[in-house]
N, CA and C atoms as an extended XYZ file, in Angstrom:
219
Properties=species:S:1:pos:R:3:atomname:S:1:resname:S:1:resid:I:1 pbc="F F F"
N       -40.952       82.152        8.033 N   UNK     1
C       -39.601       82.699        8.060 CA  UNK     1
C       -39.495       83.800        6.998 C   UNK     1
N       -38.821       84.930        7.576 N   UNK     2
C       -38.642       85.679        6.180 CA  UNK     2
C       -37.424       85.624        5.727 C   UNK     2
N       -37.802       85.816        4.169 N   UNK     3
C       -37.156       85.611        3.252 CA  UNK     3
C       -36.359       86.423        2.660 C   UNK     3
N       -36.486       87.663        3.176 N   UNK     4
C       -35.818       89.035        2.209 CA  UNK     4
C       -34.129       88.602        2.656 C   UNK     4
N       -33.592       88.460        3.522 N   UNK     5
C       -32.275       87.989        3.746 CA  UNK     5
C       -31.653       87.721        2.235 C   UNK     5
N       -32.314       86.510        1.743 N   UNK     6
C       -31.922       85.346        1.051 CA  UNK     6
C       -31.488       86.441       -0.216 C   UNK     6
N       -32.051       87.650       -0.509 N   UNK     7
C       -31.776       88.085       -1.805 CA  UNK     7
C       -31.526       89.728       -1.635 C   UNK     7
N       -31.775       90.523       -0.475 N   UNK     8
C       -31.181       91.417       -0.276 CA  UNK     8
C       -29.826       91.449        0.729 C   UNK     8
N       -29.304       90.805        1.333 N   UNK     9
C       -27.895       90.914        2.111 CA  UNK     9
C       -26.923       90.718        1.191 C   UNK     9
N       -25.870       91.083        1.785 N   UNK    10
C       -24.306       90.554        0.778 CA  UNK    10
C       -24.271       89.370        0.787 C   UNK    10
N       -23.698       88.440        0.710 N   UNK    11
C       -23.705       86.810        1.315 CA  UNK    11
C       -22.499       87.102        2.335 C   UNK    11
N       -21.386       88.140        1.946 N   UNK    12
C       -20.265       87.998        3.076 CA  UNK    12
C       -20.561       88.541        4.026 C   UNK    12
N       -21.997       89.488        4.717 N   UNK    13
C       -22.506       89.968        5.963 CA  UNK    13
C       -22.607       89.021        6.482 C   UNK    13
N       -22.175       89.656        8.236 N   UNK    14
C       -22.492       88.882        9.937 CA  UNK    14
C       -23.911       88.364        9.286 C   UNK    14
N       -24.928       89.337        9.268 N   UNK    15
C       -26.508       89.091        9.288 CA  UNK    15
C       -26.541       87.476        7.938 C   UNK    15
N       -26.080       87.844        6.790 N   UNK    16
C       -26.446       86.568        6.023 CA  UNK    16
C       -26.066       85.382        6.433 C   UNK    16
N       -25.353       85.277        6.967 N   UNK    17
C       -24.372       84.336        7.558 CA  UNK    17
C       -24.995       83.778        8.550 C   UNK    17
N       -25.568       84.428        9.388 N   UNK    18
C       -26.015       84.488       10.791 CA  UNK    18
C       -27.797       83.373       10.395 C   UNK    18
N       -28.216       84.463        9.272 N   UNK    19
C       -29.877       83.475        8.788 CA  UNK    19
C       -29.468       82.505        8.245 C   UNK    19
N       -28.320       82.682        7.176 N   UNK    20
C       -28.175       81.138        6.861 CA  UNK    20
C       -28.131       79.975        7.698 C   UNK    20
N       -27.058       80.490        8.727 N   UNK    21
C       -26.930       79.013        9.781 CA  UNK    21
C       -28.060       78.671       10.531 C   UNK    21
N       -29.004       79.795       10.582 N   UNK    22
C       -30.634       79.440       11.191 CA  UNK    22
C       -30.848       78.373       10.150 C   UNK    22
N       -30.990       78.785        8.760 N   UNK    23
C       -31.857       78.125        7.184 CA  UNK    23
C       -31.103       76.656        7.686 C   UNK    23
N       -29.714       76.779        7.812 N   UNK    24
C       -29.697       75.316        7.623 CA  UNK    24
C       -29.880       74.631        8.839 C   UNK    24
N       -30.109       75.322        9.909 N   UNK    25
C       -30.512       74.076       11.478 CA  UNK    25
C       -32.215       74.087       11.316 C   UNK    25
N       -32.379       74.875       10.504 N   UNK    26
C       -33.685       73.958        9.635 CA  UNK    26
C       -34.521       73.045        9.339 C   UNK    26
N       -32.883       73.199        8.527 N   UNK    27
C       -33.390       72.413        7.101 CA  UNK    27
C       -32.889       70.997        7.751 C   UNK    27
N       -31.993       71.112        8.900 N   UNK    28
C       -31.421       69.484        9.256 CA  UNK    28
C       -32.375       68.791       10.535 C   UNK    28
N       -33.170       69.961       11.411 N   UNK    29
C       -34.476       69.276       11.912 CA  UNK    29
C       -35.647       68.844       10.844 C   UNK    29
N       -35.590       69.102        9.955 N   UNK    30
C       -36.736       68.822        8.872 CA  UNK    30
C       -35.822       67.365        8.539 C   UNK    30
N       -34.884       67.396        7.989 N   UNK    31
C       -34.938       65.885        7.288 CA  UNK    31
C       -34.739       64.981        8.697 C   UNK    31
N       -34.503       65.308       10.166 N   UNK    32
C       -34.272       64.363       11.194 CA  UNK    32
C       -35.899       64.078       11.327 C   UNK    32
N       -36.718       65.139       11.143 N   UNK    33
C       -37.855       64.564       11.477 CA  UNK    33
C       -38.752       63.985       10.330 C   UNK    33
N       -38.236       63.648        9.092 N   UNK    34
C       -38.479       62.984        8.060 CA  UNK    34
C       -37.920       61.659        7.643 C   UNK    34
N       -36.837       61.756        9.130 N   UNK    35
C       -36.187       60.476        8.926 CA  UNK    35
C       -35.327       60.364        7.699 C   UNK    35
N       -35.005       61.217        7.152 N   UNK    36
C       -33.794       60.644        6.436 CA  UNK    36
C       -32.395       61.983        6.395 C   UNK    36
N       -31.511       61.721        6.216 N   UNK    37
C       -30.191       62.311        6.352 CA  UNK    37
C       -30.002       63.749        5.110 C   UNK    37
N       -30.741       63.423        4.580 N   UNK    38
C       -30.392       64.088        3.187 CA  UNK    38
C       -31.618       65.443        3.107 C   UNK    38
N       -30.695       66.450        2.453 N   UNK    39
C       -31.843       67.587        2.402 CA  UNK    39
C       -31.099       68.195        1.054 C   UNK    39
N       -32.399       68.813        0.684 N   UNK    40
C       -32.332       69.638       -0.467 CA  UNK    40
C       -31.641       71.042       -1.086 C   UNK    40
N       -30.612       71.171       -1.990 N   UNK    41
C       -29.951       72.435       -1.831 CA  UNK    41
C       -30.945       73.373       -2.363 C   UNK    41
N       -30.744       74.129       -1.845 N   UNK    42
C       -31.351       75.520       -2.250 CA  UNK    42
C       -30.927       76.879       -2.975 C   UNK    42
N       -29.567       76.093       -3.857 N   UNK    43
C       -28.365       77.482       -4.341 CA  UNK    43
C       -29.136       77.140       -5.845 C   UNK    43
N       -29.102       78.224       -6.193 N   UNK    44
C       -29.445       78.732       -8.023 CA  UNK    44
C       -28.744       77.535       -8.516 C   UNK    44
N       -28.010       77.117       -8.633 N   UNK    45
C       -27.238       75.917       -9.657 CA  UNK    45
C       -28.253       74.427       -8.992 C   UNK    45
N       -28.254       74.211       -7.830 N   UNK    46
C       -29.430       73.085       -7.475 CA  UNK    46
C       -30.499       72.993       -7.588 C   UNK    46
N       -31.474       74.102       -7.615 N   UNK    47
C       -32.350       74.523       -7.318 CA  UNK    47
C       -33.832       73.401       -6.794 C   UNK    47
N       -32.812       72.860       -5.483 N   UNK    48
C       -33.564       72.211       -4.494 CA  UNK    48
C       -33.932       70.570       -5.644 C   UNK    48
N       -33.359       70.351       -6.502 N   UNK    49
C       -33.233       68.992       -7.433 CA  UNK    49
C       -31.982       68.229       -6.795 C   UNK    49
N       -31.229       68.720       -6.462 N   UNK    50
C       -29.449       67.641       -5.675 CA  UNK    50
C       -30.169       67.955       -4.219 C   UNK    50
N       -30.107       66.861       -3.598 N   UNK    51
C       -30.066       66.369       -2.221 CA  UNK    51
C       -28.312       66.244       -1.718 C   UNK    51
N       -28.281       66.693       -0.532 N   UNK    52
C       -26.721       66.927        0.470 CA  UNK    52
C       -27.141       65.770        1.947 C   UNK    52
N       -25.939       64.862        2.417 N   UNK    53
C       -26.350       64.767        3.342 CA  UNK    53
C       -25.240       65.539        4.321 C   UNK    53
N       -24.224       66.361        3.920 N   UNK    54
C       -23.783       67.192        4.164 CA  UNK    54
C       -24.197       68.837        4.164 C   UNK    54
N       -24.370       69.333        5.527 N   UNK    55
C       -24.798       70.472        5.897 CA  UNK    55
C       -23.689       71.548        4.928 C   UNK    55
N       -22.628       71.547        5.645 N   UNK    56
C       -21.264       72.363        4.755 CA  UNK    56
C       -21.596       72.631        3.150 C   UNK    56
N       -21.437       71.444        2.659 N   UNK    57
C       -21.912       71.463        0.844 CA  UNK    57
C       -22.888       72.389        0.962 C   UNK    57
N       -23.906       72.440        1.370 N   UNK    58
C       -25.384       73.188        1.328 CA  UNK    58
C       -24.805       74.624        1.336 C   UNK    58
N       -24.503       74.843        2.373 N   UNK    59
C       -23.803       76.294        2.957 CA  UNK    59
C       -22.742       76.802        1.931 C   UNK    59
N       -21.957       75.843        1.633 N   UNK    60
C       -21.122       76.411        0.093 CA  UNK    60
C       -21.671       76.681       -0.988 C   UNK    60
N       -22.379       76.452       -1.031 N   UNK    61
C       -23.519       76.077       -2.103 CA  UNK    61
C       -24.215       77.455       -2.455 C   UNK    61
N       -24.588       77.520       -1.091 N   UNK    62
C       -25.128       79.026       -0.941 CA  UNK    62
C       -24.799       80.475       -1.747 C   UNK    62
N       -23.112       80.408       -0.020 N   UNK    63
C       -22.330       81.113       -0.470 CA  UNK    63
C       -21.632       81.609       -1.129 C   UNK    63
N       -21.333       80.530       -2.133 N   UNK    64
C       -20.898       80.953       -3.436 CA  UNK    64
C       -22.154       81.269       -4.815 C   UNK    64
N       -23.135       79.911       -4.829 N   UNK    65
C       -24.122       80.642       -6.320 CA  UNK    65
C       -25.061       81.334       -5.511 C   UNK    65
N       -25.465       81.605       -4.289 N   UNK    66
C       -26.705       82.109       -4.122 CA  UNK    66
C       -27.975       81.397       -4.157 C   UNK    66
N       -29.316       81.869       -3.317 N   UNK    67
C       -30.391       80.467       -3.565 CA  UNK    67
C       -30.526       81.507       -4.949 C   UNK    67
N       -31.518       80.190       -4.895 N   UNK    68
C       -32.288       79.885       -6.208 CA  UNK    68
C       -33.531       80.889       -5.874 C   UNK    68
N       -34.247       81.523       -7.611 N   UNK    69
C       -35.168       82.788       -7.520 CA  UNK    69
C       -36.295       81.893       -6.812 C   UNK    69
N       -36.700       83.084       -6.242 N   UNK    70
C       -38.468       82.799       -5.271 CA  UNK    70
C       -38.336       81.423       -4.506 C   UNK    70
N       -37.280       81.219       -3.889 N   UNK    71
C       -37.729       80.007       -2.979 CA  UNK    71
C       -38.629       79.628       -2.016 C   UNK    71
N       -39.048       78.571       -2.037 N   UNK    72
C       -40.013       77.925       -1.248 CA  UNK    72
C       -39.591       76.281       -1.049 C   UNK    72
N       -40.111       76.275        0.195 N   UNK    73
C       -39.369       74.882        0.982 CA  UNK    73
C       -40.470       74.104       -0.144 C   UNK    73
């Protein structure tokens, strides 16, 4: 997946908005197929250490601090 989205778009662009909701139907087939409910945030203040089993939180999360530098799943 590329990544340039995550740190060159506005966060309030169609386009960021648009990869994010890809990032997080994701990130919620990854924990269905890990069997558990909960996935990892990926905003600069979490930096993928707080688990969500709420999709929304994640996405706020986002949208407001931004991910976290150089991410990797």
């Amino acid at each position: 997946m590329d990544r340039t989205w995550m740190y060159n778009a506005k966060r309030t662009d169609a386009y960021f908005c648009g990869d994010l909701n890809k990032f997080i139907q994701v990130a919620e087939t990854h924990a269905r197929n890990e069997k558990t409910q909960f996935m990892p945030c990926p905003c600069n203040a979490c930096k993928n250490l707080r688990v969500f089993n709420d999709p929304f939180t994640i996405r706020s999360h986002v949208m407001v601090i931004d991910f976290v530098e150089d991410y990797t799943i």
